[in-house]
C-alpha positions as a printed Julia matrix, in Angstrom:
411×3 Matrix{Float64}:
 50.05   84.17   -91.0
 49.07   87.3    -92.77
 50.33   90.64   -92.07
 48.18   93.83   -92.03
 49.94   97.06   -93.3
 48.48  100.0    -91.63
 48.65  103.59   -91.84
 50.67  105.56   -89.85
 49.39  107.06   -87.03
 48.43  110.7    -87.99
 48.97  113.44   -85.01
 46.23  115.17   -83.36
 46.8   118.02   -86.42
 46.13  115.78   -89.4
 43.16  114.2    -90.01
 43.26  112.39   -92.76
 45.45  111.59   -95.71
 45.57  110.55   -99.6
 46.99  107.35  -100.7
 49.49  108.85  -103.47
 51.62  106.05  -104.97
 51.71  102.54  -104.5
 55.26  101.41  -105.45
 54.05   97.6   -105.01
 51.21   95.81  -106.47
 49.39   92.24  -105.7
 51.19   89.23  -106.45
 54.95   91.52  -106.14
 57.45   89.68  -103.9
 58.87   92.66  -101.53
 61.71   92.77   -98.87
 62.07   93.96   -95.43
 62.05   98.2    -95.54
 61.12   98.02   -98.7
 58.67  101.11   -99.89
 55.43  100.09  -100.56
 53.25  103.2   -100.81
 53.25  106.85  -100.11
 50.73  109.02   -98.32
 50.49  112.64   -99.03
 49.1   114.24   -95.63
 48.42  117.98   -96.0
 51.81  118.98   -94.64
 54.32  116.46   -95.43
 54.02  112.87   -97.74
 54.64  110.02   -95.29
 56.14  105.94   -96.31
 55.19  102.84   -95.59
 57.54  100.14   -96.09
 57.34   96.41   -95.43
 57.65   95.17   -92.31
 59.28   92.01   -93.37
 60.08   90.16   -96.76
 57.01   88.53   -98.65
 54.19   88.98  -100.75
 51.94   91.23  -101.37
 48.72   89.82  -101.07
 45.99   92.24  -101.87
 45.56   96.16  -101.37
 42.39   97.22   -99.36
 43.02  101.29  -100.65
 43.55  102.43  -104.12
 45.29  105.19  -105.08
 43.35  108.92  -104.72
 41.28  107.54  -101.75
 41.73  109.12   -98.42
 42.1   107.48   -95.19
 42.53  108.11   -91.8
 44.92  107.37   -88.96
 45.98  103.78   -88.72
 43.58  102.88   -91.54
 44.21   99.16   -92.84
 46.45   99.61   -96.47
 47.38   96.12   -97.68
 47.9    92.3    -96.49
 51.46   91.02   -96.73
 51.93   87.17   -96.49
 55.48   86.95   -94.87
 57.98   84.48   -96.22
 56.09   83.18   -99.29
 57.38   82.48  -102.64
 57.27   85.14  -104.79
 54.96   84.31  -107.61
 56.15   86.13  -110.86
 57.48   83.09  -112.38
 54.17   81.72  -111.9
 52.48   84.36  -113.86
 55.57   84.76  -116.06
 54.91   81.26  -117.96
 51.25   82.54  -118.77
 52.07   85.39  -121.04
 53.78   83.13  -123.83
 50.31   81.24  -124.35
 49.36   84.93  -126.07
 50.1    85.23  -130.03
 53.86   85.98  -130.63
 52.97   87.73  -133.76
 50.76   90.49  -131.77
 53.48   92.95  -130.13
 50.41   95.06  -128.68
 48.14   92.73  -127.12
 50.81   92.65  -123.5
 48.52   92.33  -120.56
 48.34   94.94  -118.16
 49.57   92.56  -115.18
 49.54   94.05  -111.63
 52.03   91.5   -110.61
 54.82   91.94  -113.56
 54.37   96.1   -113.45
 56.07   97.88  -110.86
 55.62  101.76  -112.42
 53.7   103.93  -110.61
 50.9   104.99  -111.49
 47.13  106.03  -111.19
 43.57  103.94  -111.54
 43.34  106.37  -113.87
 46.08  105.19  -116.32
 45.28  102.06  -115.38
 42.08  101.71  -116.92
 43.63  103.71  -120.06
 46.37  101.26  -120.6
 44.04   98.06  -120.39
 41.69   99.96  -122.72
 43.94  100.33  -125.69
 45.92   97.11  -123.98
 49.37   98.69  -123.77
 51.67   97.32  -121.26
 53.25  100.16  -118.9
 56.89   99.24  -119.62
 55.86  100.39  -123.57
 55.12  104.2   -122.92
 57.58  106.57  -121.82
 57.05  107.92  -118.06
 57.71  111.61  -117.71
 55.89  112.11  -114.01
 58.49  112.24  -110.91
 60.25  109.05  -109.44
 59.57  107.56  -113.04
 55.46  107.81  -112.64
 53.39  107.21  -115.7
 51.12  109.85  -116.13
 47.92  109.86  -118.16
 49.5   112.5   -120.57
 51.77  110.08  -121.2
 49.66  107.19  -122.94
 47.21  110.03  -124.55
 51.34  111.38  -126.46
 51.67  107.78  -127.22
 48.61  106.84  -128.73
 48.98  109.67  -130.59
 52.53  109.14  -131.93
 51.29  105.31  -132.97
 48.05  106.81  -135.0
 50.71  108.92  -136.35
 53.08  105.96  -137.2
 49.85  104.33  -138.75
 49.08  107.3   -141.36
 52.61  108.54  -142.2
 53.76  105.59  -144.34
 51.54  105.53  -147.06
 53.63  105.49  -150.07
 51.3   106.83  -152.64
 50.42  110.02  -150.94
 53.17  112.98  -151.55
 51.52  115.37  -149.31
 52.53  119.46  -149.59
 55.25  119.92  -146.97
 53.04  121.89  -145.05
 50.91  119.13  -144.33
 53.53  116.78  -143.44
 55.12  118.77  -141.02
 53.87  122.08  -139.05
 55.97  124.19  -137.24
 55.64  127.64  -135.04
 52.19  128.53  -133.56
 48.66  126.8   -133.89
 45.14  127.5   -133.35
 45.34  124.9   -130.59
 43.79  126.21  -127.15
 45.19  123.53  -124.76
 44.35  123.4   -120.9
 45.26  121.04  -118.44
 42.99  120.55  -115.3
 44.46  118.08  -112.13
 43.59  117.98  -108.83
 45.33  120.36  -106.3
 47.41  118.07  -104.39
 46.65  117.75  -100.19
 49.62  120.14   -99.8
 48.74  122.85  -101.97
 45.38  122.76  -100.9
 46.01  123.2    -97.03
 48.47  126.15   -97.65
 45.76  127.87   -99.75
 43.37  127.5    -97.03
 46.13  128.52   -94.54
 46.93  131.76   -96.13
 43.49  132.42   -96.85
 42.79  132.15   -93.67
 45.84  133.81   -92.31
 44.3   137.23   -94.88
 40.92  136.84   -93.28
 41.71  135.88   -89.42
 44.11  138.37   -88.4
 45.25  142.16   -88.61
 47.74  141.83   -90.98
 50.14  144.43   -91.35
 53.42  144.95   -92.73
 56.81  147.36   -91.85
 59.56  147.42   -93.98
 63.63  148.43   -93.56
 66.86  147.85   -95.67
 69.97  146.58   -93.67
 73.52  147.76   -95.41
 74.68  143.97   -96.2
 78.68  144.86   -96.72
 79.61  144.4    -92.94
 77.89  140.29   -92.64
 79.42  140.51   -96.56
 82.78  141.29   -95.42
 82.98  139.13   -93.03
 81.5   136.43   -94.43
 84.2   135.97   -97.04
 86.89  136.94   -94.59
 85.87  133.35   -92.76
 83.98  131.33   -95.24
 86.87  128.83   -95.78
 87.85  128.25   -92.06
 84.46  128.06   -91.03
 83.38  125.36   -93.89
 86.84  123.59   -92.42
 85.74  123.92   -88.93
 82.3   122.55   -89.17
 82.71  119.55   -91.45
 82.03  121.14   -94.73
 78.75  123.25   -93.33
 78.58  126.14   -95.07
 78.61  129.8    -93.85
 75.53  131.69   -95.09
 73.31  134.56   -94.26
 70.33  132.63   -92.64
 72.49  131.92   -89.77
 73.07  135.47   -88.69
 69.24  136.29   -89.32
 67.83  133.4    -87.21
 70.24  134.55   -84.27
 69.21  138.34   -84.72
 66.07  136.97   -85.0
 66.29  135.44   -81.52
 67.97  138.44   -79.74
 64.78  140.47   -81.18
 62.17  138.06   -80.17
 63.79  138.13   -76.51
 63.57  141.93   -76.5
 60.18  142.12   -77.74
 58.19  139.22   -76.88
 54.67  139.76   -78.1
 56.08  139.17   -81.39
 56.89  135.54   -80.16
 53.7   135.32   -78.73
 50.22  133.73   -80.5
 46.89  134.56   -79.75
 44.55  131.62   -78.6
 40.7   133.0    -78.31
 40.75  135.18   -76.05
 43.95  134.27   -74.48
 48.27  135.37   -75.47
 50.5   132.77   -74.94
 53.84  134.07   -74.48
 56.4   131.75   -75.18
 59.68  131.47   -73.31
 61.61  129.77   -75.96
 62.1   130.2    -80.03
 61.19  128.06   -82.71
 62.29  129.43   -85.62
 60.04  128.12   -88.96
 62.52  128.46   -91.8
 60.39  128.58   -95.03
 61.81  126.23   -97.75
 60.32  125.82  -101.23
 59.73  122.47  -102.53
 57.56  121.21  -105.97
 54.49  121.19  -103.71
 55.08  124.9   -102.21
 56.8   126.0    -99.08
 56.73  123.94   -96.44
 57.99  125.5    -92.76
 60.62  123.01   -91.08
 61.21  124.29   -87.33
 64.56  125.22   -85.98
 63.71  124.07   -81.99
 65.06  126.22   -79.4
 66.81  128.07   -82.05
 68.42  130.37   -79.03
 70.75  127.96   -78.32
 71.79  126.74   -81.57
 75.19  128.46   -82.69
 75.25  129.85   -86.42
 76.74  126.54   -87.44
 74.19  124.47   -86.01
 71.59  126.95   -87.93
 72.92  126.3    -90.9
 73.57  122.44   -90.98
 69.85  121.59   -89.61
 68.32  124.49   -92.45
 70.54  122.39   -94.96
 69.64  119.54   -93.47
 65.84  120.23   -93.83
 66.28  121.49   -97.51
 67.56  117.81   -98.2
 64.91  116.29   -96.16
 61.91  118.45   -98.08
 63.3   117.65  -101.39
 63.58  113.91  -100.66
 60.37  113.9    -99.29
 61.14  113.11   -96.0
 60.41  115.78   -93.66
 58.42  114.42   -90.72
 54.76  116.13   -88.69
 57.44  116.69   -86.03
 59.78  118.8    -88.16
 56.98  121.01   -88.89
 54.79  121.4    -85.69
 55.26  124.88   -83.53
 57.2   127.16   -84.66
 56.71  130.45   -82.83
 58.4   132.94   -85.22
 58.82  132.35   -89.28
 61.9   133.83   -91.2
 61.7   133.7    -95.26
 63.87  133.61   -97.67
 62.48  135.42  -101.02
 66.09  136.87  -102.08
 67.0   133.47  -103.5
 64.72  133.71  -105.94
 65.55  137.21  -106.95
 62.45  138.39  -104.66
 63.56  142.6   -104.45
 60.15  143.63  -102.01
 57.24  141.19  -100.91
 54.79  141.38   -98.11
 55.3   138.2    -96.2
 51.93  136.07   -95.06
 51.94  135.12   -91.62
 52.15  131.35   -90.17
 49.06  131.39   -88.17
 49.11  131.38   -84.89
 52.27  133.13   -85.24
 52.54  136.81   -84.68
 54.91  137.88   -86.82
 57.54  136.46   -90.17
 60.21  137.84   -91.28
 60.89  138.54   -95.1
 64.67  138.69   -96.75
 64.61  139.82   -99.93
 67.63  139.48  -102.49
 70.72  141.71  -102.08
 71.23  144.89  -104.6
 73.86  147.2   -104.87
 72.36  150.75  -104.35
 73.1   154.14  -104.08
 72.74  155.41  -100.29
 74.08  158.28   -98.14
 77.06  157.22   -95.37
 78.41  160.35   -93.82
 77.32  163.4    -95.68
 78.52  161.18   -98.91
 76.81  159.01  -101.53
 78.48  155.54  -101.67
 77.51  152.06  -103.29
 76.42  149.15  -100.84
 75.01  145.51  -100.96
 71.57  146.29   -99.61
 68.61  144.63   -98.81
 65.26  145.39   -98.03
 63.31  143.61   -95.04
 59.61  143.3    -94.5
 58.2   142.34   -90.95
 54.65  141.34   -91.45
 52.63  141.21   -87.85
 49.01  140.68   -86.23
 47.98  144.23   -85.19
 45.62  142.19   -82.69
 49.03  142.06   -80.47
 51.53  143.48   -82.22
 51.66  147.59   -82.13
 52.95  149.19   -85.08
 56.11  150.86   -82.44
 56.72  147.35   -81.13
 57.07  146.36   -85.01
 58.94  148.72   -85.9
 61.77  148.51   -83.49
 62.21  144.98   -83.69
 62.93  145.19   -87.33
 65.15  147.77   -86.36
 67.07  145.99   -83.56
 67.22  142.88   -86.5
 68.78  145.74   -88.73
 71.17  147.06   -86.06
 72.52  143.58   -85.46
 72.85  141.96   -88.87
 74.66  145.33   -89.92
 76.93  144.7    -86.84
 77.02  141.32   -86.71
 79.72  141.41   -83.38
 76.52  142.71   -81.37
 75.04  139.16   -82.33
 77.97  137.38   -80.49
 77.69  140.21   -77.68
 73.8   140.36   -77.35
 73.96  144.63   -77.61
């Protein structure tokens, strides 16, 4: 009995989705878990994999069409022979003399790739396994056959023995008149966070404060307990996002319309924090949420933000990892970000910008001394958030990051 393969079902925040890559094609014999196609949502790509071992009989969806929740993807026939040695004996009956002429087969190709390329390859019949794949997870992309047809035409023209060309025209080096652009579609991902941060410019009162915190106390003892803590905590390492989340928290208890979100005419307070830790992948920067961050201890902090980082660049960061969030911290110094104005995570309040550390000339009683310092940049909806209310809870962030004992003590 046939097997439908269905979409996921989408939460109420995602309407739709875009069938990315199918990893399997019609005729393929495929095993239980195996992956079968990817679906880029606008927040995170989700799998499907086979429910049990068989063959794939036909796909309903192409690749670049969108679907909705629980759309039907495919029919798997469980348990059936797999049929490549079927289709295996048929290429042979083709002309061994003619290396080109390889039929495109669906059911002896497993590359990824796009209808697109597709119909390229069977146009100038090239089989997928001849042309080198640059795209990522081994995808062929339509660049690719275009630089191979072009290396072949080469092939085709360079031996002729008669011609003794100026070597100028053989080879050509350094700049050329060419003018090349490349136009793709923005992806589902890029496109919602464009439309999110537009929207987060033209929806709210967007304003941003800005303070530098003297980095040499966290510094200090960072490295004093790096080692012991790594030990401690099963090889988790001690970093800076840690402290900032937990300062974070203290602040957001202290001033809480900055945890707050407006809904129409309405501000929900919220009694707990989720802290959205920004991380970057290909795509852009996706927001992973740190739930109930408050009572997460700075080692906990650190092993689920590493353990999101892994997640996003695996691709497998789930709608529930990145739902909520009531206040964002990001990270900009990693990239050697100095200053930058923070966007705000709508409905959010209020984010939080680090920025990278730089030594710096600064006063420290009645003398000028060098310190690690780095600037911060609060970015908040003036709809709710007063500019005095903004101001002190960057200052009460600065106050404990550059004491880091009042963390511990909640001063």
């Amino acid at each position: 009995m046939a097997v439908e393969i269905k979409a996921p079902a989408f939460p109420e925040s995602v309407a739709d989705g875009v069938v990315s890559v199918w990893h399997k094609q019609p005729g393929e014999a495929v095993s239980r878990d195996e992956l079968l196609v990817e679906i880029e949502t606008d927040k995170v790509v989700m799998e499907v994999v086979a429910p049990e071992p068989g063959v794939l009989e036909s796909v309903v969806v192409a690749e670049g069409e969108t679907i909705t929740s629980e759309a039907l993807l495919a029919v798997l026939v469980p348990g059936a022979a797999p049929v490549a040695d079927q289709a295996a004996t048929e290429v042979p009956s083709q002309a061994p003399s003619d290396p080109v002429s390889v039929p495109n087969d669906g059911a002896l190709e497993t590359i990824p790739m796009g209808p697109a390329v597709r119909a390229l390859l069977e146009e100038h019949n090239l089989a997928p396994s001849a042309v080198a794949a640059t795209g990522r997870g081994g995808r062929l992309l339509k660049e690719d056959v275009l630089a191979h047809l072009k290396r072949g035409e080469t092939d085709q023209v360079t031996p002729a023995p008669a011609a003794q060309p100026a070597p100028s025209a053989v080879e050509v080096t350094g700049p050329t008149s060419e003018r090349i652009e490349k136009r793709v579609p923005m992806t589902r991902m890029r496109a919602r966070i464009a439309e999110r941060l537009l929207g987060a410019t033209q929806q709210t009162a967007m304003l941003t404060t800005f303070n530098e915190v003297n980095m040499a106390p966290l510094m200090k003892l960072r490295r004093q307990y790096r080692d012991e803590f790594e030990s401690a905590h099963n090889g988790t390492r001690l970093g800076f996002m840690g402290f900032f989340v937990k300062a974070a928290c203290e602040a957001l208890k202290r001033f809480p319309e900055v945890n707050a979100s407006i809904d129409g005419s309405d501000v929900v307070y919220h009694g707990y924090q989720d802290i959205g830790v920004a991380v970057s992948v290909d795509e852009g920067l996706v927001v992973p949420v740190l739930r109930d961050a408050d009572f997460m201890s700075i080692a906990d902090v650190e092993a689920a933000i590493a353990s999101f980082g892994n997640k996003a660049r695996e691709k497998k960061l789930t709608i529930e990892d990145m739902t909520g969030g009531t206040f964002t911290v990001s990270n900009g110094g990693v990239f050697g970000s100095l200053l930058s104005t923070p966007i705000l995570n709508p409905p959010q309040t209020g984010i939080l910008g680090m920025h990278a550390i730089q030594e710096r000339p600064i006063a420290m009683e009645g003398e000028v001394v060098i310190q690690p310092m780095m600037y911060l940049a609060l970015s908040y909806d003036h709809r709710l958030v007063d500019g005095k209310t903004a101001v002190q809870f960057l200052v009460t962030i600065k106050g404990l990051i550059e004491d880091p004992a009042r963390i511990l003590l909640q001063l």
